[in-house]
N, C-alpha and C positions, 0 to 999 in steps of 0.2 A: 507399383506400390507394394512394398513387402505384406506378406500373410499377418506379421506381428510386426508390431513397434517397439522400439526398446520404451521403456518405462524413463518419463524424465518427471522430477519435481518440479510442482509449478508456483511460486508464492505470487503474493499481490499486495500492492501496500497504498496506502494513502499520503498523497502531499495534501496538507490542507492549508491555504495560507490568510489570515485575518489582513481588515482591513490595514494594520499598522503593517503589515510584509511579515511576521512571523510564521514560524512553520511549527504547526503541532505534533510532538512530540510525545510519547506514554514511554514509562518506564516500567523496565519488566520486573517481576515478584520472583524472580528464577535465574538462572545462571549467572552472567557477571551482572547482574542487576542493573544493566545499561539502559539507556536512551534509545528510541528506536522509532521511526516512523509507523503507524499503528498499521498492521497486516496479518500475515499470516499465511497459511498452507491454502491453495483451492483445493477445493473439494473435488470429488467425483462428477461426473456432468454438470461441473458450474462452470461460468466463465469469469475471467481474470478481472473483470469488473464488476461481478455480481460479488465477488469474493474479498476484494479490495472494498466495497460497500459493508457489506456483513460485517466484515473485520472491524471497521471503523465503529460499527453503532453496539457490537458486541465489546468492544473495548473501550469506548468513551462515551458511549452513550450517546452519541450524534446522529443523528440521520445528515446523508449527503447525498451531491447529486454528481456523479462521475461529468467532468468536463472535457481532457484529453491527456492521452499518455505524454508524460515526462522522461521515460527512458524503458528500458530493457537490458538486466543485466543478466549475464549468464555467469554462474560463482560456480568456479570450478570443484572448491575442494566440496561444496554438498549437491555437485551434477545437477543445478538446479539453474532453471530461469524466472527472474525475476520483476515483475513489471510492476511499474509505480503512475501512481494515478492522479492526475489534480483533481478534486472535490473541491465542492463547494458545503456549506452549509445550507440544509434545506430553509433551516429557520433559526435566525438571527441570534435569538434570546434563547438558543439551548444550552443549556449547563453541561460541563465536559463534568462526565459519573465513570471515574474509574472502576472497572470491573472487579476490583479486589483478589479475585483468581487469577489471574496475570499479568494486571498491570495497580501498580500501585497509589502513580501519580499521570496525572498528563496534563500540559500544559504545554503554551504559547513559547516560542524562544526566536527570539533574533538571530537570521542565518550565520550572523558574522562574531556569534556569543552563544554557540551551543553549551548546554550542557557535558558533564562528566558521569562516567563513565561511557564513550561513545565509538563505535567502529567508524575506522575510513571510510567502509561500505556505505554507511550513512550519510557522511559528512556531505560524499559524493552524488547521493540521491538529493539530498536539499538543495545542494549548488545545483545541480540540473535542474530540478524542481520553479527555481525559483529563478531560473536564467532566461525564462520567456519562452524556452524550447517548447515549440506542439505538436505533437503526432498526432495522428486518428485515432481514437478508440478501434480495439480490435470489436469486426462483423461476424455476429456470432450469427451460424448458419444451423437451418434444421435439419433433418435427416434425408439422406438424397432424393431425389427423383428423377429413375430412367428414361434416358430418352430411347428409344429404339429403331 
């Protein structure tokens, strides 16, 4: 294992899908003001499902409960990897409260009737999302211990 690691970016997103099959969507207050599955950057010693959680309840005001990874994409042009997450809602009757600082609106949409302004990137992560695919949750480990 090398001394150093090259530095990669890590995001983490959320699928969340209601009982009618929608997938919730927030749209951003910032760049091309698109549609986007609610996410974000992890953080420093977090993991890609604690981060995918925070994102979600910092941007819509939801609390969720990670169920299992829907994909892994690696985007070349920002060197970054990408993993998306199905949640669930903790509790039934929460009101989706856009954050106002970066997202404007969010709301429910039918996979096959997305919204505009929208990346492929996306289109791509709901169709997986919502295509029954399940992976593991990644195992998040604590700090070694030698065996000798």
């Amino acid at each position: 294992m090398p001394e150093s690691w090259p530095e990669k970016k890590l995001g983490a997103a959320a699928a969340i899908v209601d009982e009618r099959g929608r997938v919730l969507l927030v749209k951003h207050s910032y760049g091309r003001l698109n549609w986007e599955l609610p996410g974000g950057a992890v953080e420093a010693r977090e993991g890609v499902v604690d981060a995918a959680v925070r994102e979600v309840h910092e941007e819509t005001g939801l609390r969720v409960i990670a169920q299992h990874l829907t994909g892994v994409y690696f985007d070349v042009d920002a060197d970054a990897l990408h993993f998306v997450i199905l949640c669930r809602s903790r509790d039934a009757d929460s009101m989706l409260r856009p954050d106002a600082e970066e997202v404007t609106e969010c709301e429910f949409w039918n996979p096959d009737e997305l919204p505009r302004p929208i990346s492929d990137f996306t289109i791509r992560r709901v169709e997986d999302a919502v295509s029954g695919t399940e992976q593991p949750l990644p195992t998040t480990v604590g700090p070694r211990q030698w065996m000798e």
